[in-house]
N, C-alpha and C positions, 0 to 999 in steps of 0.2 A: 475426629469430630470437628465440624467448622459449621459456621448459621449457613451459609451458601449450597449444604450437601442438600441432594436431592430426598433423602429418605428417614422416616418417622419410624420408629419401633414401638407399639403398644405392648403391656403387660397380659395380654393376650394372642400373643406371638404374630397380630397381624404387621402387618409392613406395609407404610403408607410411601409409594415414592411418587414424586412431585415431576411430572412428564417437559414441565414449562417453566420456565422463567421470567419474573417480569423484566422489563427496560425501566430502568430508572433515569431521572432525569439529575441535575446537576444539583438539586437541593435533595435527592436523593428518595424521593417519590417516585412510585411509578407513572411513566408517563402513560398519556390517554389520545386514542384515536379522535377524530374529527364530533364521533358519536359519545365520545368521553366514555368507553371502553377503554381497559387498561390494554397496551400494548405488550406481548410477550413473542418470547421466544422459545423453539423446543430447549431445557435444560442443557447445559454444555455438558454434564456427567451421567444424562439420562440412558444415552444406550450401554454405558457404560456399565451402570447397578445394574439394567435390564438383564445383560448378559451373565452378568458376574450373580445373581441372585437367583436366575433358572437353573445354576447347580443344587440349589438344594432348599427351596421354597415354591410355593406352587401359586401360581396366578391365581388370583380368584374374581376381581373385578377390573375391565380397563375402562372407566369412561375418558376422556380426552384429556383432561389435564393433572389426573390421578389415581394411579394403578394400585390394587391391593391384594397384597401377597400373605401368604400364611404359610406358618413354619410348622410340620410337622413332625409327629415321629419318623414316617415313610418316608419323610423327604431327606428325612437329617442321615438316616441307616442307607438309604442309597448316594447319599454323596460320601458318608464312610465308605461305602464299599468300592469304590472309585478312588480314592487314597485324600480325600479331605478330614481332614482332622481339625476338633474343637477349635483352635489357636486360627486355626488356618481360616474358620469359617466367620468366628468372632473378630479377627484383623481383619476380614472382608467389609464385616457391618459397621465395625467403627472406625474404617476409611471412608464410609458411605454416608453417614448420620449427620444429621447436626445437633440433634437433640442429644441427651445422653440414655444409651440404651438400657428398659428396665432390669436391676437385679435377677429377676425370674427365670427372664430369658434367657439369657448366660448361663443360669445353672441347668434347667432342660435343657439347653444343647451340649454342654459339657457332658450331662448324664447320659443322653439318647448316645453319642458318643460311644460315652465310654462302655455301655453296653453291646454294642455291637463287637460283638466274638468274645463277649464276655462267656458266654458258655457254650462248647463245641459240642459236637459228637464226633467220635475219634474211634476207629477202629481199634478190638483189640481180641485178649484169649479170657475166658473163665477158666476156673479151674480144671475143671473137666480139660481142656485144651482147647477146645470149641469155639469158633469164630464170633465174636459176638460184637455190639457195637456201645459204649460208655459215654452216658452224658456226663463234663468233668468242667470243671472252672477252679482259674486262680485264684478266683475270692471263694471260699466256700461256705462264708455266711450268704452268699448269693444264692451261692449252690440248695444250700438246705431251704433259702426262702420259698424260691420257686416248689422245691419238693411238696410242700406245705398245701399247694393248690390238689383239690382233688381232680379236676380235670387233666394236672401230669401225672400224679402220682398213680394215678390206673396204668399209664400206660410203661411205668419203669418197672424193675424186678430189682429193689433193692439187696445187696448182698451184705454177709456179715462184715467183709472188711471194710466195709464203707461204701463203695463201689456202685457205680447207679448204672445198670445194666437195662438195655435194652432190646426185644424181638427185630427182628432182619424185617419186620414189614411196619416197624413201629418211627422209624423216621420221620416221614411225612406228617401224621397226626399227631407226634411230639411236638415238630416244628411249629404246626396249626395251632395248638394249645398254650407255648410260651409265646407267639407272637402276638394273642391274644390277651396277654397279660403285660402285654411289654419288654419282650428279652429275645431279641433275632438271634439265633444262634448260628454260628458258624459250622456248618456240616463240611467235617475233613474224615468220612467214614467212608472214603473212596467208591469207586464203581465196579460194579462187572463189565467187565472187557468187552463184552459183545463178539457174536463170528466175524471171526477180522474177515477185511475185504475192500481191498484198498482203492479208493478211487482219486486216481490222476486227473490234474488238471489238463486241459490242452492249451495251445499257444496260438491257434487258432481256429478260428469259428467253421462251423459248417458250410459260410460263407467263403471262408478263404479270406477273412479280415482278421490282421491281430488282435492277442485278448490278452488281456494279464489283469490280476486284481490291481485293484489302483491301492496307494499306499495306503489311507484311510479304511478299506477293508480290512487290510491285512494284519494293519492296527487291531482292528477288532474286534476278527478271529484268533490273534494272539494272547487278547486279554480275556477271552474267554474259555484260549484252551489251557494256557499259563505250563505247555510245554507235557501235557498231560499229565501235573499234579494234582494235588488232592484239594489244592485252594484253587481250580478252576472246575470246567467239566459243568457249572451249570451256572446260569444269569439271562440274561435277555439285554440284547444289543439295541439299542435306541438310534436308527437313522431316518433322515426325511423320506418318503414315496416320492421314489424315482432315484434316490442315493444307490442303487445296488444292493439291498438287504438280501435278495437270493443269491446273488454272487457272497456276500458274508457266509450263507447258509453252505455252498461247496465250500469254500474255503476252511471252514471249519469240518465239513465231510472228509476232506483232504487231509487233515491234520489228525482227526479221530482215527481213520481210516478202520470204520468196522462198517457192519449191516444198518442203515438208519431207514428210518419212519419219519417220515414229512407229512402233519397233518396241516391243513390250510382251508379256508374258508366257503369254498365252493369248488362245483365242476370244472369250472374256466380258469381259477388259478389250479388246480390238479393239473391239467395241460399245459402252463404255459410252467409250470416248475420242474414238470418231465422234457420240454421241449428245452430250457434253460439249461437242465442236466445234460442233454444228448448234448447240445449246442455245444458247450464248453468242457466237458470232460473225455476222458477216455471210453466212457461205458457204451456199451452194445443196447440195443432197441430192449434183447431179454434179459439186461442187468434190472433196467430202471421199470417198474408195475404200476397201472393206475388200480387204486381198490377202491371201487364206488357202483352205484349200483348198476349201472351197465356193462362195467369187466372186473369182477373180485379177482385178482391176480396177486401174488403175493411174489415180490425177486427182492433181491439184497437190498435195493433201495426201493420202495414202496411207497405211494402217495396217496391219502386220503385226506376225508374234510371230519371236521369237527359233526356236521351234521349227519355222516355214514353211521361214525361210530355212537353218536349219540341216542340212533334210530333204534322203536321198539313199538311193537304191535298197540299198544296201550300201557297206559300210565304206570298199571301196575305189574308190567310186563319185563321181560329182561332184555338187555341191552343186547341185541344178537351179535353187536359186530367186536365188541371189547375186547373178545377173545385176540383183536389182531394185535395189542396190546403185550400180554402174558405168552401169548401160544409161540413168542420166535424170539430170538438171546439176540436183542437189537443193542449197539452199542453205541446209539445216536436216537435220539428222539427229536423231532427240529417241529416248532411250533411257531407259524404264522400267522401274525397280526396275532399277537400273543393277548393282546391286551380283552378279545371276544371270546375267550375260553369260555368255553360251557360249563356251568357246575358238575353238573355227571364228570366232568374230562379232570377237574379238582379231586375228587373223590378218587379217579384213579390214577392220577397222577402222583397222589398221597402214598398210595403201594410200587412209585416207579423211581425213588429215591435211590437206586443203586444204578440205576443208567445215567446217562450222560442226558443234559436237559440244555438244549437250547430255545431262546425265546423271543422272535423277531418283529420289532413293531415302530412304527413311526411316533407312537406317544403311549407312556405309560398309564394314562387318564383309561381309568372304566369308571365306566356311568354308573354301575351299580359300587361304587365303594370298596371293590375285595380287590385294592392294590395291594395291601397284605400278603393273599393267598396268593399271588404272582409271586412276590418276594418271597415267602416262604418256600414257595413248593418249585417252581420255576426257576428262582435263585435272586439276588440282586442285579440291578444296574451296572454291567462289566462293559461301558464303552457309549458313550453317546458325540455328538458330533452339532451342532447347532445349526441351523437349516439356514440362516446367511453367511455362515463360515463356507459353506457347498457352493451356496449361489453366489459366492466371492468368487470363489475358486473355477467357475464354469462346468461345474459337477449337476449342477438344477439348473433349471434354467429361472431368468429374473423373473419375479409375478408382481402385478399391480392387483390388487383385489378394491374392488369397491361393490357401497351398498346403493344399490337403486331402490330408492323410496316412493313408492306408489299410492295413492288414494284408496281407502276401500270405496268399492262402488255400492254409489248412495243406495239401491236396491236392499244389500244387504245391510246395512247398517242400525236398522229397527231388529231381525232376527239376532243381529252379533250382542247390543246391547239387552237382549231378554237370556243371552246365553250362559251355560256353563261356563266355570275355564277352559276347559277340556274342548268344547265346540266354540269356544272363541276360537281356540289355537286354528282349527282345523279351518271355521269360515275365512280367519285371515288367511291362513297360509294358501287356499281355493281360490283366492280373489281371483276372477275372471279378468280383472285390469290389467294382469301381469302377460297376459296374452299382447297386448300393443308395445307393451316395455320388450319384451325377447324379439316382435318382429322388428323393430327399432335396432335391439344388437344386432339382429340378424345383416342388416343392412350397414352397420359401424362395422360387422368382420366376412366381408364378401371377400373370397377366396381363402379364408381362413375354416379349421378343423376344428367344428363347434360342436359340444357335447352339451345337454339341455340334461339335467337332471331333478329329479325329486322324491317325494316321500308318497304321496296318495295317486294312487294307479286310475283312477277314475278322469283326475286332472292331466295327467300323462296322457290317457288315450285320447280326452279332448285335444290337447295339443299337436296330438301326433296326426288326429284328424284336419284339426285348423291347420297346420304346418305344410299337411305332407309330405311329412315324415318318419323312417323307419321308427318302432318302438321296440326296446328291450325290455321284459322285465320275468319276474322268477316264472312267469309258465313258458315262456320262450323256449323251447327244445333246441340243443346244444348243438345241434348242426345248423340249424338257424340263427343262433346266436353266432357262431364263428363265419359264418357266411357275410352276414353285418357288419362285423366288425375288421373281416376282411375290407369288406367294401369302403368301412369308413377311413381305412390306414389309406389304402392306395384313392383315397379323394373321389372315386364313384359315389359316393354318400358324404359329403362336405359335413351335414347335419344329421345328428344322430340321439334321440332321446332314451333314458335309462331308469330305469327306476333304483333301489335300495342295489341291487345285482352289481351298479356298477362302484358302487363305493370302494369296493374292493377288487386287490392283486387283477388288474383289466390294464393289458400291457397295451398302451394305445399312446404313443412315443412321438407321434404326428399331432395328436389332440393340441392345440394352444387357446383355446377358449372355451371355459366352463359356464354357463347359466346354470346356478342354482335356484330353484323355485319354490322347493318347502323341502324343508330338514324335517330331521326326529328331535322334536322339542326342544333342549340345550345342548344337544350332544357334540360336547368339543372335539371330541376324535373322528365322528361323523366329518367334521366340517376341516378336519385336519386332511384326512383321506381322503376326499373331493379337492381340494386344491391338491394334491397330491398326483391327481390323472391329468395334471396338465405340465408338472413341474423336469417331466423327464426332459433332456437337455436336446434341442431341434438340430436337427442336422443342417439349418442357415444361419442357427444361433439366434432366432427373434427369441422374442419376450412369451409370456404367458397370462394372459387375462381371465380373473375369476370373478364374475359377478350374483350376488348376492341378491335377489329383486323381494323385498319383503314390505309389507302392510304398514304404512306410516300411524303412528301410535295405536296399534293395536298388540295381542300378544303373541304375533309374529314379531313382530319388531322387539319386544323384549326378549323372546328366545334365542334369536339371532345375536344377542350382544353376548348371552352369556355361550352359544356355540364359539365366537369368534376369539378367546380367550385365550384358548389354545394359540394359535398363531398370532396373538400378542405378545404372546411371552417370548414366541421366535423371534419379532421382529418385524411383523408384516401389520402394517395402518393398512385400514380403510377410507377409501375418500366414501364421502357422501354424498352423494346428487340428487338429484328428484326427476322425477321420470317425464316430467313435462320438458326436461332440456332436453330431451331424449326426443321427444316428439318434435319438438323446434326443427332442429339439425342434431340428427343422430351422428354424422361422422364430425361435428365438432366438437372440442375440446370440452371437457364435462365441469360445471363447475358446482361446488357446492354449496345449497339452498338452507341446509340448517344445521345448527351449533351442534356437532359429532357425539 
């Protein structure tokens, strides 16, 4: 602890760290600009907590000169499971503090701590001789506490010697019920092997370029497969979009070497993760299946989407495709962009606790709250990577993001203020003004691979109209889509707009300029994934530009701070400018009109 450290601890586990420093002068005041403004400087320790604090606290607000973080249970059970310990996590804080950190705090993370693998499930025999699986723990006033809850105790079969037995399908909704109370347990009740069927890596591409996992994979896949023991075989690997996360996905197919199931988010990643596979492995055209609805094909390795399998004639109808699930002894299940799991895909993932579960995503953030049911069912955090540790190393390419701040146009501004919240969001984020701000970029990146993206498809087609320019969006039929997107890699289409479709697995390795123009309300992973389609590394080595064009004080502009949260915590600031320097001279230097 020292008065000079960047970071505050409240007795409500937020974490206040101080982004800036002031200048003092020689009587030891802060000095003052010309405007008698205090002078400061970024914190000398500030990237430093940054880093050190994204292992196991979660951003929650960055405005400009003070970020606040909060420590949670989820957060504290994934940096255990990553090999951080109490000691380790508390010498973190109070090397970082100046204040002294409160009582409370200490002891909820010592606890959270110490609970993780406080209680296993551990394969074993019942009398009978019979394969069966035992929830068991060192402490067993622990043991019998948890019993106590009637939402576990349904699902055990206590025995007379004491012994807490449980059904072959009861894993999963054990696990669901004590993480709900508080107790992650450590599942070391192994797997079914799956039809072995081994898939070799190749050395190179179908191109005839070398390929090898880069170390940082391999890393990955190691601490996920852990040599195929019983303490690996299931987690989710946390890299940035564009780090190689499908290359993880073989590399791990490599090491399992059984039958796996690839579900992922759409049509277009279904193809480009079967193209990925032929590209770099050994396997034949009739190894690797796409199952969706234009070819249900089922081979050793098989690819679908969350949406195939979730599909069902009405509400109260059954899930026709689940069967792909149960019906085949898969000894890999690989789950992309892990963090969009459908509930239906929970609910059966809950009975897939004896397969091999991998889970791949660029941030463990869901909008809806069930990071739990990730950690539970999916497994913990085995491996993450920090997305300027990549862009150090020349693995992402550099990104500048800024926000362009636009006027709402005076027209709307009587409807915005009679509005809902809900049609505030929507009028702001429609502002027609945003149309002069993107021709502006338009003209700052001539010769540049510009994707224009958004959330409302009505705004899209105006634009694609005003622009002309192609438009992607989910009714786009998939040969039309790959036509575009061809067009747009090899530079026949320089500009190219996308609706929600492109957020995601859209391998577009040429793209170095994003416009963003309306998100999904705060959604930080949203806005994680969108820089992400620009962040793949260019083959001249330039930069990557993401711009952000949003509604100056309306509640576009408040959505926007809390999307951008997420890549705070990375490491990536926003300049701020105003979209009239934009109009001035668009290709010069942009500077900022108001306090971040």
């Amino acid at each position: 602890m020292h008065p000079d450290n960047p970071l505050i601890i409240q007795g409500d586990r937020t974490l206040l760290l101080h982004t800036v420093k002031a200048q003092l002068g020689e009587d030891g005041r802060p000095k003052k600009d010309e405007q008698g403004n205090p002078i400061s400087h970024e914190h000398p320790r500030y990237a430093e907590a940054r880093d050190a604090l994204a292992a196991f606290a979660e951003l929650e607000k960055s405005p400009e000169y003070l970020h606040s973080y909060r420590i949670t249970s989820i957060s504290i059970w994934n940096a255990a499971a990553i090999g951080l310990t109490a000691d380790g996590i508390i010498e973190i804080l109070e090397d970082l503090v100046c204040v002294p950190i409160p009582q409370n705090v200490l002891v909820d993370i010592r606890d959270w701590v110490e609970r993780y693998g406080l209680l296993r499930i551990e394969r074993c025999k019942d009398k009978t001789g019979a394969q069966r699986f035992e929830l068991t723990s060192g402490d067993r006033e622990a043991l019998e506490s948890v019993l106590g809850f009637p939402s576990v105790a349904k699902l055990i079969d206590r025995q007379e010697d004491g012994r807490v037995l449980l059904g072959e399908l009861a894993r999963g909704s054990l696990k669901q019920a004590l993480i709900k109370i508080g107790f992650p347990v450590d599942d070391r009740g192994g797997y079914t092997e799956g039809d072995k069927f081994d898939i070799p890596l190749s050395t190179e591409t179908s191109a005839g370029k070398a390929f090898a996992v880069r170390d940082y994979q391999a890393s990955a896949a190691d601490a996920f497969h852990q040599g195929g023991a019983v303490t690996g075989g299931n987690g989710v690997i946390v890299l940035p979009c564009g780090a190689g996360k499908t290359i993880v996905g073989l590399a791990v197919m490599n090491r399992v070497g059984a039958k796996t199931l690839v579900l992922t988010t759409n049509t277009v990643a279904v193809s480009q993760w079967r193209s990925e596979i032929l590209d770099k492995t050994d396997l034949t055209e009739d190894d690797v299946a796409e199952y969706t609805g234009d070819n249900k094909r089922v081979a050793p390795v098989t690819i679908s989407t969350y949406q195939m399998l979730t599909w069902r004639k009405s509400k109260k109808a059954e899930f026709e495709h689940m069967a792909l699930f149960s019906g085949h002894n898969w000894g890999l299940v690989v789950y992309d962009e892990v963090h969009l799991l459908p509930a239906p895909i929970f609910r059966v993932t809950a009975d897939l606790q004896a397969r091999r579960r991998l889970g791949l995503t660029a941030t463990l953030i869901r909008e809806d709250g069930k990071e739990d049911e990730v950690f539970c069912l999916i497994g913990p955090k085995r491996f993450e990577v920090p997305w300027k540790v990549l862009e150090g190393r020349g693995f992402i390419a550099e990104a500048h993001c800024t926000e362009v701040r636009v006027e709402l146009e005076p027209s709307l501004k009587p409807g915005y203020s009679s509005a809902d919240a809900r049609s505030k969001f929507r009028i702001s984020s429609e502002n027609p003004a945003k149309t002069g701000v993107i021709e502006n970029l338009l003209k700052r990146h001539v010769g540049g691979r510009v994707m224009i993206i958004g959330q409302y498809i009505d705004q899209l087609n105006a634009l694609s109209r005003h622009l002309k320019v192609p438009l992607i969006t989910g009714k786009t039929p998939n040969d039309v889509r790959n036509v575009l997107y061809a067009d747009f890699r090899s530079g026949k289409e320089p500009v190219l707009i996308v609706s929600k479709v492109g957020n995601f697995a859209v391998d577009l390795p040429d793209a170095d300029v994003l416009i963003q123009v309306s998100g999904t309300f705060g959604s930080r992973q949203e806005e994680a994934q969108r820089l992400g389609r620009v962040l793949r590394p260019k083959s001249d080595g330039r930069g990557a530009s993401f711009y952000a064009i949003v509604t100056h004080g309306t509640r576009d502009q408040d959505f926007a701070q809390k999307r951008q949260l997420f890549l705070a915590e990375q490491g990536y600031s926003y300049e701020i400018v105003d979209a009239e320097s934009l109009a001035v001279n668009p290709c010069a230097e942009l500077a900022p009109p108001y306090d971040a």
